[in-house]
LUMMAR-829845 format. One record per residue (C-alpha): residue in one letter; y, x, z. Coordinates in pm, 1 decimal. Layout:
N
res|c2|c1|c3
A|Y|X|Z
...
***
This chain:
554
res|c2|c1|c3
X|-4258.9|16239.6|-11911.0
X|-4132.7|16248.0|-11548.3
X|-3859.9|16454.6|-11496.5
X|-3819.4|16629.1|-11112.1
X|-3436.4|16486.0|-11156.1
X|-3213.9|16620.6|-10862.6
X|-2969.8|16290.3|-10848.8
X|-2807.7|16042.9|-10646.9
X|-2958.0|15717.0|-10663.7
X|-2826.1|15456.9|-10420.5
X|-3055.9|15157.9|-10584.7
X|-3247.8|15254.5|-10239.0
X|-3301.4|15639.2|-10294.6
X|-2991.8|15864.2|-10243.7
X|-3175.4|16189.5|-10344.7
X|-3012.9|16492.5|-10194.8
X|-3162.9|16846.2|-10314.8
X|-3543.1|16766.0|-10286.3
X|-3566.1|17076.6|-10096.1
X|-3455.9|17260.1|-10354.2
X|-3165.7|17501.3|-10164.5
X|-3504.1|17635.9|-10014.4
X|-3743.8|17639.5|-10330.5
X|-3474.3|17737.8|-10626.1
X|-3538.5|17498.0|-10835.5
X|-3210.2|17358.1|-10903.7
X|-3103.8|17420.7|-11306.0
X|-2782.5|17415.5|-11511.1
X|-2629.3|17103.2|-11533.8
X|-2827.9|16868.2|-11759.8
X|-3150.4|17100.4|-11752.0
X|-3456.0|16968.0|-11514.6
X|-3809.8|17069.8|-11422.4
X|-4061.1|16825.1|-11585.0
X|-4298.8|16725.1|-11219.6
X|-4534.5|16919.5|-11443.7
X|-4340.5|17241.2|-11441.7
X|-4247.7|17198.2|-11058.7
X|-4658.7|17151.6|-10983.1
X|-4729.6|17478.0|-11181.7
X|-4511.8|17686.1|-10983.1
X|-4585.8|17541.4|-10652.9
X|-4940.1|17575.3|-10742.7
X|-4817.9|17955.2|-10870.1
X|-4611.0|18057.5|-10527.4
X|-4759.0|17814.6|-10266.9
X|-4462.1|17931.3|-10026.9
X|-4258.5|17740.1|-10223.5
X|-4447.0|17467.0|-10183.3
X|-4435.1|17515.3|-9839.0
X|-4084.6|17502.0|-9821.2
X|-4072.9|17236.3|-10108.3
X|-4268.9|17009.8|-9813.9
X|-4073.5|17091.5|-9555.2
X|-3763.2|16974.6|-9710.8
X|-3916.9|16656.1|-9673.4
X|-3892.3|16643.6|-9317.4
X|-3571.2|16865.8|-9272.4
X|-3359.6|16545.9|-9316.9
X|-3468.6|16369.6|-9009.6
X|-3209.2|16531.3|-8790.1
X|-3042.5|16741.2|-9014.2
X|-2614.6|16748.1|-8968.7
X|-2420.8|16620.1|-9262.3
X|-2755.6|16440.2|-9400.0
X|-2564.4|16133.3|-9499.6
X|-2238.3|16288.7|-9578.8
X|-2359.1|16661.0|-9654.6
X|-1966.9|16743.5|-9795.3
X|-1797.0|16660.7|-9548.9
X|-1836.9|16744.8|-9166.2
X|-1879.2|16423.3|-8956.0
X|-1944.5|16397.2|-8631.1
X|-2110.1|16126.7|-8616.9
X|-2348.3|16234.9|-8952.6
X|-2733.2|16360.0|-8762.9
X|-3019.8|16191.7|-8958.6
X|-3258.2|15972.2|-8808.6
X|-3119.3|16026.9|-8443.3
X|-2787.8|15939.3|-8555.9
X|-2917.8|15580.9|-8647.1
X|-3135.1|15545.6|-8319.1
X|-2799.7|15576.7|-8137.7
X|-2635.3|15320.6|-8311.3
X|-2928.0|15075.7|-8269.4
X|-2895.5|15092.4|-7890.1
X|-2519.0|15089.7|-7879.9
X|-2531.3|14734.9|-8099.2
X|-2769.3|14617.4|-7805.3
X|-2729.1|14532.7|-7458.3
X|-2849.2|14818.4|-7301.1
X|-2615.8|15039.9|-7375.1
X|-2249.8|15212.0|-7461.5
X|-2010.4|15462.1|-7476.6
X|-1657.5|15487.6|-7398.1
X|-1419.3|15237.4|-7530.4
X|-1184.8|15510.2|-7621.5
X|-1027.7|15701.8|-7914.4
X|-1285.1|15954.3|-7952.2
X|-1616.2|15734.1|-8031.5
X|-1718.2|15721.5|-8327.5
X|-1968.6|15532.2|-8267.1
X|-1730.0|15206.3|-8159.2
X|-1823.6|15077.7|-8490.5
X|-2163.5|15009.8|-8386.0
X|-2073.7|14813.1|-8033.9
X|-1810.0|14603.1|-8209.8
X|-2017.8|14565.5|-8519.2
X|-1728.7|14670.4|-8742.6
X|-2038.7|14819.7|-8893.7
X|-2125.9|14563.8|-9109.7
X|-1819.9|14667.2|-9325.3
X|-1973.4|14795.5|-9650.7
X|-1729.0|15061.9|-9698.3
X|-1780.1|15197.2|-9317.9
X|-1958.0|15544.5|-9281.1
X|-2187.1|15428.2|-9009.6
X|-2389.7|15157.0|-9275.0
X|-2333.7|15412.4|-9542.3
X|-2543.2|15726.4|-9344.4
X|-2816.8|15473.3|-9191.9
X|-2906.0|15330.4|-9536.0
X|-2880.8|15672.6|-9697.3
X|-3083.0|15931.5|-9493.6
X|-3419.0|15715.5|-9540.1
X|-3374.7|15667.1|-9884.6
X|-3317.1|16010.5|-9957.3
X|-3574.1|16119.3|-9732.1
X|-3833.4|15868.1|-9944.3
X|-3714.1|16009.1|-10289.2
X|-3781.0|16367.8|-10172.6
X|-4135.7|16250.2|-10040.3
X|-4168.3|16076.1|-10411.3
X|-4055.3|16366.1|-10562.5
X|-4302.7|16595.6|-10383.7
X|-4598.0|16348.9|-10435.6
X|-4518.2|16359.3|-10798.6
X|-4514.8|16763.2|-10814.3
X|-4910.3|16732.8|-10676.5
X|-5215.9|16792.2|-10895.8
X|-5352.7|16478.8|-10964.1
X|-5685.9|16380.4|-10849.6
X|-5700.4|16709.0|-10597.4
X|-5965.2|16792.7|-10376.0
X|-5808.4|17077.9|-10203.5
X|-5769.1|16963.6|-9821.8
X|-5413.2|17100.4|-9799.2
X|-5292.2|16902.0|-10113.1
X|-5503.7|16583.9|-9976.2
X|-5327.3|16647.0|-9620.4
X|-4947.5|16699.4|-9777.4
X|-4980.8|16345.3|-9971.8
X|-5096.6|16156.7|-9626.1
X|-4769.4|16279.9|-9466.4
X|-4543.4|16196.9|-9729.0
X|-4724.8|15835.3|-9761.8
X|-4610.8|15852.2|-9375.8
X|-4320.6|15920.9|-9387.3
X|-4213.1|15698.1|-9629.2
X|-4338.5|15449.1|-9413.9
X|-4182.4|15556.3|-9120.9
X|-3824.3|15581.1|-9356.3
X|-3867.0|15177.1|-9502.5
X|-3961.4|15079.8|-9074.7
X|-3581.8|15285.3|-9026.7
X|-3480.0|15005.0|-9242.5
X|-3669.1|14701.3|-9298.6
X|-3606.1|14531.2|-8931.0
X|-3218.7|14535.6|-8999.1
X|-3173.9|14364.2|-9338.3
X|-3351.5|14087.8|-9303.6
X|-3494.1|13845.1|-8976.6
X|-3784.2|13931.5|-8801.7
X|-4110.0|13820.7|-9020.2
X|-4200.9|13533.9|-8802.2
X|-3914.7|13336.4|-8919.4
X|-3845.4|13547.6|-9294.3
X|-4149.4|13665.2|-9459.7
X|-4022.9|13554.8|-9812.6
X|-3697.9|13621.0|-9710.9
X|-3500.6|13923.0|-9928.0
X|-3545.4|14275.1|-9712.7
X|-3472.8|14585.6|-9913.4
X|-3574.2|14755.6|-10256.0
X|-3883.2|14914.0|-10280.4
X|-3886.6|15281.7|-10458.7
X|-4220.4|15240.3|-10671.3
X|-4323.7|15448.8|-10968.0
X|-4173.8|15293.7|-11291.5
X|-3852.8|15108.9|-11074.5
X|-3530.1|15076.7|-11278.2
X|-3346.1|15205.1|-11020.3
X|-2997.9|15042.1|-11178.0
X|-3147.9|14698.6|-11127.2
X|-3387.5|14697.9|-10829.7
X|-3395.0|14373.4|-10640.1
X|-3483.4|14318.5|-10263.5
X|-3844.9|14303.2|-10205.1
X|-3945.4|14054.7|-9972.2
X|-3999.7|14109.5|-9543.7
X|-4374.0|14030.1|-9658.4
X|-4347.5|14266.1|-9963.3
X|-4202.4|14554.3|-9787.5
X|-4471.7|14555.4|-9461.2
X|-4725.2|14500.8|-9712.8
X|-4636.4|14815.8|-9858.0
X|-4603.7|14995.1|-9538.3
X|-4958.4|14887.9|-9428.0
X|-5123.4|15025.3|-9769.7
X|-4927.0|15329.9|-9750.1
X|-5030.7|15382.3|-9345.4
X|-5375.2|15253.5|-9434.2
X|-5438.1|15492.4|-9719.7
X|-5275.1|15791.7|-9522.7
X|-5545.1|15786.1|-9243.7
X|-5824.7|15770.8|-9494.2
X|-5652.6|16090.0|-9628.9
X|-5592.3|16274.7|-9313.1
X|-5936.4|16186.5|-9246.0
X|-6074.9|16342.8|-9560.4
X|-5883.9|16614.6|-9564.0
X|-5987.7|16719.2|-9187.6
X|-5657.8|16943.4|-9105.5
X|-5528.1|16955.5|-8778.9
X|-5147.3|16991.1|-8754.3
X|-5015.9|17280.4|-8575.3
X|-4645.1|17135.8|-8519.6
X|-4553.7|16762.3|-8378.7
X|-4265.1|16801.0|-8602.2
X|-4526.0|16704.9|-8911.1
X|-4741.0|16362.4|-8918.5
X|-5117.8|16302.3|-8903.4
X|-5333.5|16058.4|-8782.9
X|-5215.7|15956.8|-8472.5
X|-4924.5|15917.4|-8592.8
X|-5020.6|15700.9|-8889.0
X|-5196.8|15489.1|-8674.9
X|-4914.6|15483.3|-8438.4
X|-4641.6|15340.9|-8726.2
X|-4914.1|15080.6|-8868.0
X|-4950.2|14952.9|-8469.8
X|-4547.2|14893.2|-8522.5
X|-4599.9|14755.6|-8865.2
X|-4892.0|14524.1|-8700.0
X|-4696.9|14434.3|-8415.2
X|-4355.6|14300.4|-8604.6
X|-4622.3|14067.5|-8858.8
X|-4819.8|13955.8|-8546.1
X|-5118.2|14097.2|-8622.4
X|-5126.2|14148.2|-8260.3
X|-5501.7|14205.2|-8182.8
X|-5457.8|14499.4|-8466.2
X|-5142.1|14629.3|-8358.2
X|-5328.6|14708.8|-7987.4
X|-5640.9|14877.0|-8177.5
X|-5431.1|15083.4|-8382.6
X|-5170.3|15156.3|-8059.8
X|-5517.1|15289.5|-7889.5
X|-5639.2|15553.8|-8160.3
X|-5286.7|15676.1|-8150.9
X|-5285.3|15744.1|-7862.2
X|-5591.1|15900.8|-7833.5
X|-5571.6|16244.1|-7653.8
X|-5258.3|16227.9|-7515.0
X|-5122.6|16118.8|-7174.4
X|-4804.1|15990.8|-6979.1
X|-4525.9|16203.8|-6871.1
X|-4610.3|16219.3|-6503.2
X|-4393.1|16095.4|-6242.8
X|-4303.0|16482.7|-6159.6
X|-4225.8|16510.0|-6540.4
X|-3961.4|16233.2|-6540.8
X|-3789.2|16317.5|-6196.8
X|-3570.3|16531.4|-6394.2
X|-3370.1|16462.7|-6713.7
X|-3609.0|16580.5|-7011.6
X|-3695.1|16470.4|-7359.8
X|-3528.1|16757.0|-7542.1
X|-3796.8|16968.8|-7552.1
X|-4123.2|16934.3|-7775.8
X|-4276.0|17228.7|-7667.1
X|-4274.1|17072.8|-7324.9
X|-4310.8|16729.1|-7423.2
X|-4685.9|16686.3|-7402.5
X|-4656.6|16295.6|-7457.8
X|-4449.8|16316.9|-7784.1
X|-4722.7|16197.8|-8059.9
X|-4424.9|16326.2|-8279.0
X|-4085.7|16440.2|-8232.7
X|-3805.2|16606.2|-8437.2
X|-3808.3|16984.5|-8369.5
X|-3468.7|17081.6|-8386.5
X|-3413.8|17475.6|-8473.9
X|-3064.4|17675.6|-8356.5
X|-3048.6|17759.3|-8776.0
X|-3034.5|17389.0|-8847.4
X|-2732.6|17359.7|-8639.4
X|-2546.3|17628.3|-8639.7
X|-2183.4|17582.9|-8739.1
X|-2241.0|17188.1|-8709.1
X|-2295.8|17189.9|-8323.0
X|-2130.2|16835.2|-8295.0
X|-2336.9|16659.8|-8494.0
X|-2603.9|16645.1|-8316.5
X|-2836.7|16406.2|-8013.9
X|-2723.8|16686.7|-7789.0
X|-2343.8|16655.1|-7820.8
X|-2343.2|16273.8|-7810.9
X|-2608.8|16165.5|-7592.1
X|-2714.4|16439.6|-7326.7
X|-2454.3|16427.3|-7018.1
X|-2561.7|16829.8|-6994.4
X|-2389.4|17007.8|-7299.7
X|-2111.3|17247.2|-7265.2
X|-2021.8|17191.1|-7631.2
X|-2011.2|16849.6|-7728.8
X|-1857.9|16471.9|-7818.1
X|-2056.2|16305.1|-7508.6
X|-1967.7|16480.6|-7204.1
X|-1607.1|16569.1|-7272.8
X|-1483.2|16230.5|-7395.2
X|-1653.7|15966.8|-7163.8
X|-1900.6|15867.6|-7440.9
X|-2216.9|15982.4|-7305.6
X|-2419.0|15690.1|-7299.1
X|-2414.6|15456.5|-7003.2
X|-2668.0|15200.9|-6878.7
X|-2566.4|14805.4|-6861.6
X|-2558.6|14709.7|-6487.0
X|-2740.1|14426.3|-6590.0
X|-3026.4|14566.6|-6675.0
X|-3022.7|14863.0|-6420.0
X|-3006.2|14631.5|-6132.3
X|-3346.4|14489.6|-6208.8
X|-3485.5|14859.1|-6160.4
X|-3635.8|14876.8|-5862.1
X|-3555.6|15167.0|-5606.1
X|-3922.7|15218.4|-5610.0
X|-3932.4|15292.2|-6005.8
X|-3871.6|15719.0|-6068.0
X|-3677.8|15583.8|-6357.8
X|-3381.8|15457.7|-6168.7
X|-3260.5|15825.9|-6133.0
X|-3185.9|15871.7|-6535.1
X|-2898.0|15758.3|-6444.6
X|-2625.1|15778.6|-6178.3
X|-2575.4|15456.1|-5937.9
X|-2261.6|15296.8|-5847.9
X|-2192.6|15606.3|-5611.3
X|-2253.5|15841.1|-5896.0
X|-2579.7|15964.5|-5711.0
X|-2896.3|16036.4|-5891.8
X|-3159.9|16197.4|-5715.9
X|-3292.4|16290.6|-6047.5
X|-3089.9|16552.7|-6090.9
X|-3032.6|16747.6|-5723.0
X|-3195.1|17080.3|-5833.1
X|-2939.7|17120.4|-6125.6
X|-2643.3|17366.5|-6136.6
X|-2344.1|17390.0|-6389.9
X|-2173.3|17707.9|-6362.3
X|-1800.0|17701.2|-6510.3
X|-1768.9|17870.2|-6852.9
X|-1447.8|18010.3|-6769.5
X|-1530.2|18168.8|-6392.1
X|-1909.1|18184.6|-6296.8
X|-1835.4|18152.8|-5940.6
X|-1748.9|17808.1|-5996.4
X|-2051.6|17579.7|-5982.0
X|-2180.5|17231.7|-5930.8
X|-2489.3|17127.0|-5831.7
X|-2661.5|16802.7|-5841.0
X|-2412.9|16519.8|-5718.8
X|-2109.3|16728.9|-5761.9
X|-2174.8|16723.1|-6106.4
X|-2076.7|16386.6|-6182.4
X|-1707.5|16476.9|-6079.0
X|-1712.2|16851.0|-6198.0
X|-1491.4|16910.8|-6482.9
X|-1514.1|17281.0|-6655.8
X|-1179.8|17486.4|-6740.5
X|-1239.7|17454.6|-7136.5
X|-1225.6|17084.1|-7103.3
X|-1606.2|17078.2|-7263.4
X|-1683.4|16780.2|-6934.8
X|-1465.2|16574.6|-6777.5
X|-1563.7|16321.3|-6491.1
X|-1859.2|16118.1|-6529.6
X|-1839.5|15747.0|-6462.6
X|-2108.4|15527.7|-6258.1
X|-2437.4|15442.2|-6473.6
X|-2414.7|15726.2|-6747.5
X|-2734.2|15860.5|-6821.4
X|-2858.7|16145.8|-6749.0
X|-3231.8|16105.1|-6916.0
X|-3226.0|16323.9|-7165.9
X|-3200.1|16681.3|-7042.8
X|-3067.1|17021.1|-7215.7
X|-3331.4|17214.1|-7408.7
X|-3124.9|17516.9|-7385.4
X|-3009.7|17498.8|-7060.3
X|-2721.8|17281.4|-6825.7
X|-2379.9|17378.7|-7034.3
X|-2541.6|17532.2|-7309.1
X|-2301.3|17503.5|-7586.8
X|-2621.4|17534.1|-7832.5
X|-2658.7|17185.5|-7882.1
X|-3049.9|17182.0|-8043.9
X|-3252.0|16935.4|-7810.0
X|-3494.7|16770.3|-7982.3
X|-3624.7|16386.6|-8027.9
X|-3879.4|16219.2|-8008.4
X|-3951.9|15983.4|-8247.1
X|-4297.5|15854.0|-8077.4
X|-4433.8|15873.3|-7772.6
X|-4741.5|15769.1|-7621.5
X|-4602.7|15492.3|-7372.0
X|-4470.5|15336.9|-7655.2
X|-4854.1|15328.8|-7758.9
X|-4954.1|15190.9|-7403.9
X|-4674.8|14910.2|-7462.6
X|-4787.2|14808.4|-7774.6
X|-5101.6|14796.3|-7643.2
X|-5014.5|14562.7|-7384.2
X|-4828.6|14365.0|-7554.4
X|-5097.7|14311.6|-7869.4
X|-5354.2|14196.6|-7599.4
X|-5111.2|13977.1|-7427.3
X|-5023.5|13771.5|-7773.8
X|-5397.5|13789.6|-7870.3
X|-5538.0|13570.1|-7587.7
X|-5652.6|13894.5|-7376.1
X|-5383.8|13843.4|-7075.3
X|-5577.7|14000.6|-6808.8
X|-5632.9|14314.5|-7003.4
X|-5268.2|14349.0|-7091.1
X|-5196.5|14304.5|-6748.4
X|-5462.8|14622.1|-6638.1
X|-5307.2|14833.1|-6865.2
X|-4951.2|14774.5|-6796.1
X|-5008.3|14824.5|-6412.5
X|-5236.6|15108.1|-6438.3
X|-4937.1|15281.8|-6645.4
X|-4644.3|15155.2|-6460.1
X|-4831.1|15224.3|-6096.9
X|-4987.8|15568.6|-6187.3
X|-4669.7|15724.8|-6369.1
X|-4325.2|15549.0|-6289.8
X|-4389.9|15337.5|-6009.5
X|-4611.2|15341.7|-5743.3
X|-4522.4|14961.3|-5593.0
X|-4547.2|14841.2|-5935.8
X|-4656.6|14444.4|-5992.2
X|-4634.4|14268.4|-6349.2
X|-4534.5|13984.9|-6163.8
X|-4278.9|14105.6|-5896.0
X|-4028.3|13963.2|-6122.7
X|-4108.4|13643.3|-6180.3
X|-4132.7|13692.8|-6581.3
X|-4374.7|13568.7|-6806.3
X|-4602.6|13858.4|-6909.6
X|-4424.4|13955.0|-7265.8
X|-4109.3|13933.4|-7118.6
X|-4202.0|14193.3|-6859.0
X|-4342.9|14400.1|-7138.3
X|-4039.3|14376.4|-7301.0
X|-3832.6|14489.4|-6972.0
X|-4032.2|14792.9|-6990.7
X|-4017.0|14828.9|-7298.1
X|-3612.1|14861.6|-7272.4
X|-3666.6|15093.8|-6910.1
X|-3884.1|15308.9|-7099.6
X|-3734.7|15327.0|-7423.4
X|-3370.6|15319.2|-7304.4
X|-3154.6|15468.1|-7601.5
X|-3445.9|15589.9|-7823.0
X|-3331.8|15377.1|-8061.3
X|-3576.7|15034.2|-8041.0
X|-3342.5|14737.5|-7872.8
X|-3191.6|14610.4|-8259.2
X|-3573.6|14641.8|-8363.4
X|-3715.2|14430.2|-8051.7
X|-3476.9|14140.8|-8081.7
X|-3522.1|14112.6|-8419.9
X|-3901.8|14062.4|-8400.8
X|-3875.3|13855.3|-8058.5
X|-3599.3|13634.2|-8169.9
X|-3402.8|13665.6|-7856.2
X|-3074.1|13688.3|-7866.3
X|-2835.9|14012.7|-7763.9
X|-2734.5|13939.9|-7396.7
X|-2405.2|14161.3|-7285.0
X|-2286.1|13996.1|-6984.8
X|-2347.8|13674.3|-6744.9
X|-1997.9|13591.7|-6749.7
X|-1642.5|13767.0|-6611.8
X|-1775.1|14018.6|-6348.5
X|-2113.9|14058.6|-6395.1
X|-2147.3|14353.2|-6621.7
X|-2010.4|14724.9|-6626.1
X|-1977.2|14682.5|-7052.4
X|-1649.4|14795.2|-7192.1
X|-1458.1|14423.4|-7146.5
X|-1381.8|14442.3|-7540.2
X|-1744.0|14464.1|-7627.9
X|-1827.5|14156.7|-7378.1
X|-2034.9|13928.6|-7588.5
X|-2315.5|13780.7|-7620.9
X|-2507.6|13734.0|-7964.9
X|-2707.8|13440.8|-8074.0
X|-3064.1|13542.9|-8225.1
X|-3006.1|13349.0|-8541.7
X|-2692.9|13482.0|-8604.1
X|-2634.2|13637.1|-8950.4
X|-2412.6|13854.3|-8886.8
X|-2738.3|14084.4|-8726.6
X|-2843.1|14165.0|-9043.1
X|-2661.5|14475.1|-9237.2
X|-2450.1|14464.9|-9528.7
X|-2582.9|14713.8|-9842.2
X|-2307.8|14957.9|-9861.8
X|-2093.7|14916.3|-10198.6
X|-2211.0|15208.6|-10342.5
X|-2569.1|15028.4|-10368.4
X|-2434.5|14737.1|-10448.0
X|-2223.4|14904.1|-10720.4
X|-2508.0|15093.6|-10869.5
X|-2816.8|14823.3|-10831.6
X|-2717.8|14519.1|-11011.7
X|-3082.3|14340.3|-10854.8
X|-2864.1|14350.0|-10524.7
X|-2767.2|14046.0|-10339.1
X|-2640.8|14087.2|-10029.6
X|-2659.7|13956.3|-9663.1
X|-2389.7|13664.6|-9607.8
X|-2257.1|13502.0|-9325.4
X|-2265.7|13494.3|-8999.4
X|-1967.0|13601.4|-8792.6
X|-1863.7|13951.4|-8623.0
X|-1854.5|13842.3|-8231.6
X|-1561.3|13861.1|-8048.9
X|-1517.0|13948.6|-7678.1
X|-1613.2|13646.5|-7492.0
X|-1866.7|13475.6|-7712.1
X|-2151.6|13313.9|-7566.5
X|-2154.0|13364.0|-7184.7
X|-2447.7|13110.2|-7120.2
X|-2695.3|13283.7|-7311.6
X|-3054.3|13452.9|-7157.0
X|-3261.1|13719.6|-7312.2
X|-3529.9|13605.0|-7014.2
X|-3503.5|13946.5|-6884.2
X|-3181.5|14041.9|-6701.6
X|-3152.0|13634.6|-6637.7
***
């Protein structure tokens, strides 16, 4: 019989609690519910069923999720692998300095096995599978109570969403690596001691069935969701349009991108003249987003998208140590003036105009204030922001207000241009070029940038997709993801001079270098013997490659 085993299991699921700090279920040692047991009493005391679900999702941004005995800064869930993404990319990075500990990821030191960084990206979505395993199990088979129907199509989602957080970065994209060995798969029966890689193929196969199954559900079922923090159909469709998209099942990956975003609409161009995307009660384009609660961060303030990536916390890693993100010149100098999305973040002059109706009053003496520009050289009296340099970003906004020290701005983990994107780019790579083109322009013209032409710059149409693509998405966590399935390589720098990147972490990064794809961190490898692990390749050096093109920032 199946046993509803608390347990760490790195052969691909490091199972925390399950939930089980909220739903009391953990036992002596050696003593476990049978899934039996734990579906009679969450049938019995359907509160703790509740809560038993909502463990399942209280991962995704949760401090200390990867290393939940020890305090890390650097330790936030899904967010906290976004981040490193983008700061492997081009696009952007944080200080070269003593306090980032996020240098791994620029430097790719991170494909150490024994690093921390590897370690909490591999774990969090494993963990957060096995608890969505664990709850499925706990179910009545064969249900036809809506809720019960409605609970499985989320967790078949989110275990989707959790082997997308990993698939693109073990392996090549699928148009060169289909057969080639991805990651394990987590399937009922699995010896989880000797688990082998399932194949690119294998693993989007998977995610398709689950996605595809999910939406029959959520159809079925008929429940509407009454938080963006949970999944439903939207957002199902919206992860099988990614899933569609990185096989090149183009012409599906722009129907599905279309029913996800059905009822939803842009942030306007009012919406985006200010830093934002903290907030998911304001976010009205957020098809889903991680709601981030004051009592899920309280005493663990620093580990958290606030403290490393807003420019606006009084409390945090970012602002007071120079490692607030900052845009590549490269890429920001292809912005036009014209676009609102030039002002998230400051110019050479430190001017934004993004942010003029802003103040920051001084912790220490409230008649000591900054507002707009003469924030970007305002530095408070308890050292919580020093000096900001040219190009950091100010996108993403304070939930809680400019110098809050309550660091709980929220994410989004999909919006709806994304969708429109997608879109595009589907029809563009499915012989429909003209219709691509319509919908790019009508989004770029009516909601970023009135002067807007696909081909003002010269670029073919999926590069230009893929410019706005890194404009739009800047720092949500897609670059590592794009050039993966593109095949282009990762372009720092045109040469000595031509790029604003710490000069250490000058490089450029050939597309078919190994070294892109992460190492399985040696606790896997020590407790799945079906493991073999990524080889070669080399960790670039400052310097490397100065004639390659991504065909963007060319």
């Amino acid at each position: 019989m199946k046993l509803y085993k608390i347990s760490f299991l790195m052969a691909g699921a490091a199972l925390l609690t399950v939930g089980c700090n909220d739903i009391d279920e953990q036992l002596p040692e050696g003593h476990y519910l049978h899934a039996d047991q734990v579906t009679e009493t969450n049938m019995a005391l359907p509160a703790r069923m509740q809560a038993s679900f909502a463990g399942v999702f209280n991962i995704m941004a949760k401090p200390y999720a990867g290393y939940p005995t020890s305090s890390r800064a650097d330790d936030f869930g899904f967010v906290m692998a976004a981040l490193s993404l983008d700061l492997e990319g081009a696009d952007a990075f944080g200080g070269n300095n003593n306090y980032n500990w996020f240098s791994t990821a620029s430097e790719y030191s991170n494909r150490n096995p024994n690093y921390a960084n590897p370690f909490i990206r591999y774990k969090v979505p494993y963990t957060q599978i096995g608890l969505a395993n664990e709850f499925i199990a706990s179910l009545p088979e064969g249900s036809e109570d809506p809720n019960v129907i409605n609970q499985m199509a989320q967790c078949r989602v989110v275990r989707a969403f959790d082997y997308m957080a990993l698939a693109p970065y073990f392996q090549f994209g699928y148009a060169t690596a289909a057969d080639q060995p991805c990651v394990p798969l987590l399937k009922d029966g699995v010896d989880f001691t000797d688990n082998p890689r399932a194949s690119v193929k294998e693993v989007y196969e998977y995610v398709i069935e689950e996605l595809t199954e999910a939406i029959d559900q959520f159809k079925k079922a008929g429940i509407e969701r009454t938080n963006r923090a949970y999944v439903d159909e939207h957002v199902a469709y919206g992860l099988r349009a990614r899933a569609n998209l990185a096989i090149g099942k183009y012409a599906e990956a722009a129907a599905d991108a279309a029913e996800a975003a059905k009822g939803f609409k842009p942030a306007s161009m009012a919406d985006v003249s200010e830093p934002a995307f903290c907030d998911i009660s304001k976010e009205e384009n957020w098809i889903w987003g991680i709601n981030v609660s004051k009592a899920l961060i309280e005493g663990k303030e620093y580990s958290t998208s606030s403290s490393w990536i807003s420019a606006f916390t009084g409390d945090g890693y970012g602002p007071a140590t120079d490692n607030v993100p900052h845009i590549n010149t490269l890429l920001y100098n292809k912005i036009p003036d014209t676009d609102v999305r030039k002002g998230w973040w400051l110019d050479k002059d430190k001017h934004s105009p993004n942010w003029a109706k802003l103040t920051w009053t001084d912790p220490g003496d409230n008649t000591v204030k900054a507002t707009g520009d003469e924030i970007a050289d305002f530095e408070t009296s308890d050292g919580g922001k020093v000096a900001f340099e040219p190009y950091t970003n100010i996108k993403f906004g304070m939930k809680s207000g400019v110098g809050s020290t309550v660091n709980d701005n929220d994410w989004p983990l999909m919006r709806v241009e994304e969708m429109i994107l997608i879109q595009a780019e589907g029809l563009a790579k499915s012989g429909q070029e003209a219709q691509a083109r319509q919908i790019l322009e009508d989004f770029v013209r009516t909601y970023r940038d009135p002067e807007y032409s696909s081909t003002g710059r010269g670029l073919s149409l999926t590069d230009e997709i893929w410019f706005q693509r890194r404009v739009e998405l800047w720092c949500e966590g897609f670059f590592m993801s794009d050039v993966k399935r593109l095949g282009k390589p990762i372009v720092r720098f045109h040469g000595a001079g031509t790029t604003n990147f710490p000069e250490a972490w000058q490089f450029n990064v050939a597309a078919d270098n190994a070294y892109l794809n992460m190492r399985f961190p040696t606790t896997e490898m020590n407790n799945n013997r079906g493991i073999i692990d990524n080889q070669g390749g080399n960790q670039p050096v400052q310097g490397d490659n100065p004639t390659l093109r991504d065909g963007v920032t060319d």
